[in-house]
C-alpha positions in Angstrom: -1.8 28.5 15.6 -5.3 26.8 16.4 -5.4 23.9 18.0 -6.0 20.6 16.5 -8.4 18.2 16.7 -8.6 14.7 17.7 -9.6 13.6 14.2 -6.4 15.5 12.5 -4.6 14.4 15.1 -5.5 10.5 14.3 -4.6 11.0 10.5 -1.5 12.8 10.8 -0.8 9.9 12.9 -2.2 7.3 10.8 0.0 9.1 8.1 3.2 8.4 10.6 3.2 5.0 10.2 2.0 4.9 6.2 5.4 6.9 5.4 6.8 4.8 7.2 6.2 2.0 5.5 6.4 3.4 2.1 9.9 5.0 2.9 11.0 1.5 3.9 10.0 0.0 0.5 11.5 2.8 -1.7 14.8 3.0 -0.1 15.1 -0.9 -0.7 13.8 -0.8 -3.8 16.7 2.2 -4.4 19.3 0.5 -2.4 19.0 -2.7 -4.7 18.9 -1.0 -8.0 16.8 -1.0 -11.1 17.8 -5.0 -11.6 17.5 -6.7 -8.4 14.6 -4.8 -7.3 13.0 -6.4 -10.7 13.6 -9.6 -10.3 11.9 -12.6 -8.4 14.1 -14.8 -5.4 14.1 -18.6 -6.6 10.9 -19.4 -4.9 8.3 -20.2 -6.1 5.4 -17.6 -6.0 7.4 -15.2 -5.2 7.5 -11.5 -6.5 9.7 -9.0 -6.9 10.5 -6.4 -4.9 9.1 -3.3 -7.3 5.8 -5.5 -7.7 5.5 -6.2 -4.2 5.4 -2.1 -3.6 3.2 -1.8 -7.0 0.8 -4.1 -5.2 0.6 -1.8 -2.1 0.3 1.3 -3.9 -3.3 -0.7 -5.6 -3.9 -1.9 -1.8 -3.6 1.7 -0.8 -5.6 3.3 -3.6 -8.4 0.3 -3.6 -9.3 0.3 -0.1 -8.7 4.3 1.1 -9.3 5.6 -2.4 -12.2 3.7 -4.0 -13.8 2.0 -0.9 -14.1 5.5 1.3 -13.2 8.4 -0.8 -15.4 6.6 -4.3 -12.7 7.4 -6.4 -13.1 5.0 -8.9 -9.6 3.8 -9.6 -9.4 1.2 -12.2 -7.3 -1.4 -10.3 -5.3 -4.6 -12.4 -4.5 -6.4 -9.2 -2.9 -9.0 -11.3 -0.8 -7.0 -13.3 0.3 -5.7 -9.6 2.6 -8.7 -9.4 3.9 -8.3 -12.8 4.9 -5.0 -13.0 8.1 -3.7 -13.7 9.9 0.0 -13.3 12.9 1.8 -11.9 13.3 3.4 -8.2 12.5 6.7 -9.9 9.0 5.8 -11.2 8.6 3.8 -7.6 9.0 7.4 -5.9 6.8 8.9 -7.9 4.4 6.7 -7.4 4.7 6.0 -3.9 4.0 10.3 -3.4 1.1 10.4 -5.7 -0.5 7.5 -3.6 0.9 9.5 -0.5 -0.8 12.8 -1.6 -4.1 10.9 -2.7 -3.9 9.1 0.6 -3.7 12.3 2.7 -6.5 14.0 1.0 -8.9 10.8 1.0 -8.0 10.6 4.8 -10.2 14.3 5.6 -13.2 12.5 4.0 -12.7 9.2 6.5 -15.8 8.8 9.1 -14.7 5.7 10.7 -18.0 4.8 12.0 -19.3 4.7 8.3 -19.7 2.0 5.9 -17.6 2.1 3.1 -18.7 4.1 -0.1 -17.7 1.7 -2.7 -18.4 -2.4 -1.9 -15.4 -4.5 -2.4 -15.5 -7.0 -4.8 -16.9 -10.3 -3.9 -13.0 -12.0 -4.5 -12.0 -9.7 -1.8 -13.5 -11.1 1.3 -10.4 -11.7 4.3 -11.7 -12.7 7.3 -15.1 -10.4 8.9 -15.5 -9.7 5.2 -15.1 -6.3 3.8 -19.4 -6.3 3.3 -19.5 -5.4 6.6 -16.7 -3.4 7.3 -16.3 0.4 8.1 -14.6 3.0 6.8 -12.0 2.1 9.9 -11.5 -0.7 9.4 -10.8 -0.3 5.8 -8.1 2.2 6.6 -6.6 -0.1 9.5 -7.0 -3.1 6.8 -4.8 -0.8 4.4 -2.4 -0.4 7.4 -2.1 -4.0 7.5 -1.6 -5.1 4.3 1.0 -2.3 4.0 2.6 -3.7 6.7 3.0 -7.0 6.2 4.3 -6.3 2.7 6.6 -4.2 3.5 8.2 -6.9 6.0 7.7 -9.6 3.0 10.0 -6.7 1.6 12.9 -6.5 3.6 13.2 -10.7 3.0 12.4 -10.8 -0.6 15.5 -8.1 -0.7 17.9 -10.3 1.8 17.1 -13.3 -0.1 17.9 -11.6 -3.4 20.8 -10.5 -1.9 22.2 -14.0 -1.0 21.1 -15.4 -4.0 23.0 -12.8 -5.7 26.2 -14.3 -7.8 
């Protein structure tokens, strides 16, 4: 078997942690059923549990998808947070983001600036203008991340708020 490099190395790694989250979110949004995973705690803003992992899936596609690979995805990053669906169309989802992730990752130079500029609205803090294609996929990480933690409470709270 020939040996492997430092760069597949770093994706198969960076990979690690993406499944990781993404297992997270599907098992909740399995464990709660169809229902609960649809529905919003009694706070206000919040979002559900199936929009929260709709919204990472555009995260994941925006920034590793159109921003490096130039795929072009047409992204409705408000409709993110209304969407709606079952645990089954959740999996599916969450693989064809996984598969499209994994192939994107082979075209990642992370020294390079991104191929597709970010919308002006999209501007966290060092703004995405001058960004590289690292730190896009670390940003990806990190919004994965942190919703997938806003995960685990939205589902407790649902829980306890359950009748």
């Amino acid at each position: 078997m020939p040996n492997k490099t430092s760069i597949e190395i770093a994706q198969s790694d960076f990979l690690l942690f993406i499944d990781r989250a993404f297992d997270g979110m599907r098992k909740i949004i399995e464990e709660l059923g169809d229902d609960l995973a649809n529905q919003k705690p009694d706070i206000p803003g919040a979002n559900s549990p199936y929009a929260i992992a709709i919204h990472c899936i555009g995260v994941v596609n925006h920034w590793v998808g159109n921003s490096i690979a130039g795929r072009g995805i047409i992204r409705d990053r408000d409709g993110e947070f209304t969407a709606t669906g079952t645990h089954q169309e959740i999996a599916v989802a969450i693989i064809a983001c996984r598969d499209r992730l994994a192939e994107d990752l082979g075209r990642v130079d992370g020294l390079a600036r991104l191929a597709a500029a970010p919308p002006a609205s999209y501007n966290p803090a060092g703004g995405p203008s001058e960004w590289t294609q690292g730190a896009a996929i670390i940003h990806a990480y990190e919004e994965l991340s942190q919703h997938y933690g806003q995960m685990e409470l939205t589902r407790d709270i649902l829980v306890a708020q359950r009748p």
